[in-house]
Structures are given as C-alpha cells and as structure tokens.
C-alpha positions as CSV (number, residue, x, y, z in Angstrom):
1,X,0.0,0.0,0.0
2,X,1.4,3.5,-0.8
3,X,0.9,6.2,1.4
4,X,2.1,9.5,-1.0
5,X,-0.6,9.9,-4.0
6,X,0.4,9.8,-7.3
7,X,2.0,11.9,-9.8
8,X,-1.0,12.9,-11.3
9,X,-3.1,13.8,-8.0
10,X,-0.4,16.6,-7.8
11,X,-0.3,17.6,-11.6
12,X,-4.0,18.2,-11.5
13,X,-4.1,20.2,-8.4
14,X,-1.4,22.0,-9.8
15,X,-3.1,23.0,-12.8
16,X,-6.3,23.4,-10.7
17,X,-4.3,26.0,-8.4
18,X,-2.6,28.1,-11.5
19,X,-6.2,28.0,-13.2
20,X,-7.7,29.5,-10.4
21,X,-4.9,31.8,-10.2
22,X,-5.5,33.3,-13.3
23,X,-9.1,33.6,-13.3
24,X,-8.9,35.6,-10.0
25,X,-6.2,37.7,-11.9
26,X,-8.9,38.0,-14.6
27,X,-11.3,39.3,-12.2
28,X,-9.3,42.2,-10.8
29,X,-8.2,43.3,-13.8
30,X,-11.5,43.6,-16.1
31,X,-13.2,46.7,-15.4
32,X,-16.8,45.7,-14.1
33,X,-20.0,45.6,-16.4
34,X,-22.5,47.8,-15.3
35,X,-25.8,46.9,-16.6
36,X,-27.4,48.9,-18.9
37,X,-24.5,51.0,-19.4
38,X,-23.6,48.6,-22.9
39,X,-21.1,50.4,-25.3
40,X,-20.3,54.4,-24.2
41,X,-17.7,56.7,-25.2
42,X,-16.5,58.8,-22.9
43,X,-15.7,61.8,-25.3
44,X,-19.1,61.7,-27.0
45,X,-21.3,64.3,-25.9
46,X,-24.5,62.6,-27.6
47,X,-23.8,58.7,-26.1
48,X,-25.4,59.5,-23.0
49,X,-29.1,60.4,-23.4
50,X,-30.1,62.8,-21.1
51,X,-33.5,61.9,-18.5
52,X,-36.0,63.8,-18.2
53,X,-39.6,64.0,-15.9
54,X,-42.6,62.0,-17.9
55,X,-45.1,63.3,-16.0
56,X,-47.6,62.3,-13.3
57,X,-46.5,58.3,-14.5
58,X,-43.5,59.2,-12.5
59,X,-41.1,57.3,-15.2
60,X,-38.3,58.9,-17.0
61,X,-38.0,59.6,-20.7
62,X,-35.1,59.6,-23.0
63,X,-34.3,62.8,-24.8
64,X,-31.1,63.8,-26.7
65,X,-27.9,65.8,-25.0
66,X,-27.5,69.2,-25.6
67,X,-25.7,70.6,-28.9
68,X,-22.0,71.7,-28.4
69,X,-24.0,75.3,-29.5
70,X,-26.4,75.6,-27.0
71,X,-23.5,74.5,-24.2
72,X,-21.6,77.4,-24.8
73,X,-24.3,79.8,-23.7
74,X,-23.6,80.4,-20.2
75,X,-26.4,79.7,-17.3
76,X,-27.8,82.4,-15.1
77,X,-26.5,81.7,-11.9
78,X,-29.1,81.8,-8.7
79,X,-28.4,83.8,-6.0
80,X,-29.2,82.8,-2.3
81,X,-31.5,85.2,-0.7
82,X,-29.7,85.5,3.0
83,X,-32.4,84.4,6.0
84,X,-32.8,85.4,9.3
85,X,-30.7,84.2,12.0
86,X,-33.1,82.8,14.6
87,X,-33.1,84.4,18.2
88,X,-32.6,81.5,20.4
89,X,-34.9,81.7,23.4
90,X,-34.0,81.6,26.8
91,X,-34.8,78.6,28.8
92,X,-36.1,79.0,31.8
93,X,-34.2,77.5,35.0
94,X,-35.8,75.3,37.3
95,X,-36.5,76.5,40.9
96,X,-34.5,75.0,43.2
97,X,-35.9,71.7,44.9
98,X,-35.7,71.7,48.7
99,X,-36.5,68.7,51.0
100,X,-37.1,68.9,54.6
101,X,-35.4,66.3,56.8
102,X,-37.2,63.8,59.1
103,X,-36.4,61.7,61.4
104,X,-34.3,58.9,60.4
105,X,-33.1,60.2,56.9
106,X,-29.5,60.0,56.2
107,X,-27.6,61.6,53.2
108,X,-27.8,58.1,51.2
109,X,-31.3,57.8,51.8
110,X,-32.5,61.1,50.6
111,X,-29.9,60.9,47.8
112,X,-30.9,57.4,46.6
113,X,-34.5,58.9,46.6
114,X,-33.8,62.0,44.1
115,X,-31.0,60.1,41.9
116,X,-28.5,62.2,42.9
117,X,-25.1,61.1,44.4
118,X,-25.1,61.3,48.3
119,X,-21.4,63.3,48.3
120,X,-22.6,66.2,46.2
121,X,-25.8,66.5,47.9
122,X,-23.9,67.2,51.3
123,X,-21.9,69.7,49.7
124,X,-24.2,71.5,48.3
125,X,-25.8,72.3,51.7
126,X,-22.3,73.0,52.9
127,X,-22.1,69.8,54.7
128,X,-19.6,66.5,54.8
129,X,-21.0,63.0,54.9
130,X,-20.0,62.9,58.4
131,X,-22.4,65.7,59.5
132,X,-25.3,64.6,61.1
133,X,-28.7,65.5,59.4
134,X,-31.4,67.2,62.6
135,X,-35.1,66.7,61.8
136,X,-36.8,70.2,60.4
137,X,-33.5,70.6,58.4
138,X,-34.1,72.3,54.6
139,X,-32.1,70.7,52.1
140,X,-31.5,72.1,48.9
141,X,-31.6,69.0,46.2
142,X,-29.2,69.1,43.1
C-alpha cells in the first residue's frame, strides 16, 4: 500500500491551483460591467441620453444631450437670498428643589430617593457626609 498519492493527483491540483490563479487575476483586472451601461464613449457628448420627468406616471424619458451650440451659452446663476438668524430663546431655570429632613433620613437615603449622588448633595448644603442630618432641616436638592 502507498501512502504518498500519485504523480497525477499533484499535476491536477497544480493545474487546478494556476487556473484559479489566473481567473482571479482576470477578475481584478477587467473593469466591471455595469448593466445597462452597454457600449459608451467617454468623449461623445450625444452617447449619453439625457432623462428627463414623464409626468404624473412618475417614469423617466429619454431625450437627446445638448448641442455643443447651445452649451456654450452660459447659465444664469441663482443667487441665495440671505435668511434670518433665529433668536434662540432663553430657557427658563428650574426652581430650586428643597427637602425637609425627618427623622431617620440620612444623606444616602435622601440621595438614593432624588437620583443624585449622596457626596454632592452634602456639599451643596455646605455639609460633609460625616455631618449629622437634625429633623426640620431644609435641604436644597441638586
């Protein structure tokens, strides 16, 4: 029993290998067909019809380019009329929200309850974490 395959198993995947080769070569090399372009040259000004509105059918017509005559005739060029610059409007600031403390509130608690993180709510009020909170105390919230 052999164990390497034959000469020809590795001719034919050699050939299979440069084939390949040369049709991907192929295929990045050919400039790609577009369809419904067919044959157009570049320099001819009447090659490419020009497409205009059909109407209320909503489809496109063909019609013929322009003359080389009636291209040299400049076109009037539209000026922008300048607008307005719109007046932002001032938004109004909120009023500020207070809280009164009772009994048994602590910083986390009544920072948990308006979203707002405990440290900045203590110094706000011109207070420290470690500051005890006294029932009847006006807070001003964040």
């Amino acid at each position: 029993m052999r164990s390497a395959p034959s000469r020809n198993v590795f001719r034919v995947a050699l050939v299979g290998l440069f084939g390949g080769a040369v049709l991907a070569l192929w295929l990045l090399v050919r400039p790609p067909s577009v369809p419904g372009q067919g044959n157009v040259t570049l320099n001819d000004s009447t090659a490419t019809p020009a497409l205009t509105p059909a109407g209320a059918g909503g489809g496109v017509t063909p019609t013929s380019a322009p003359t080389a005559a009636a291209s040299l005739t400049p076109e009037p060029t539209v000026t922008p009329v300048p607008t307005a610059t719109p007046v932002p409007t001032p938004v109004p600031t909120p009023a500020p929200v207070y809280y009164t403390v009772q009994a048994g509130d602590t910083w986390y608690g009544i920072a948990a309850a308006y979203s707002v993180d405990a440290t900045s709510l203590a110094a706000i009020n011109g207070n420290t974490l470690a500051d005890i909170l006294h029932p009847g105390q006006s807070l001003r919230i964040p």
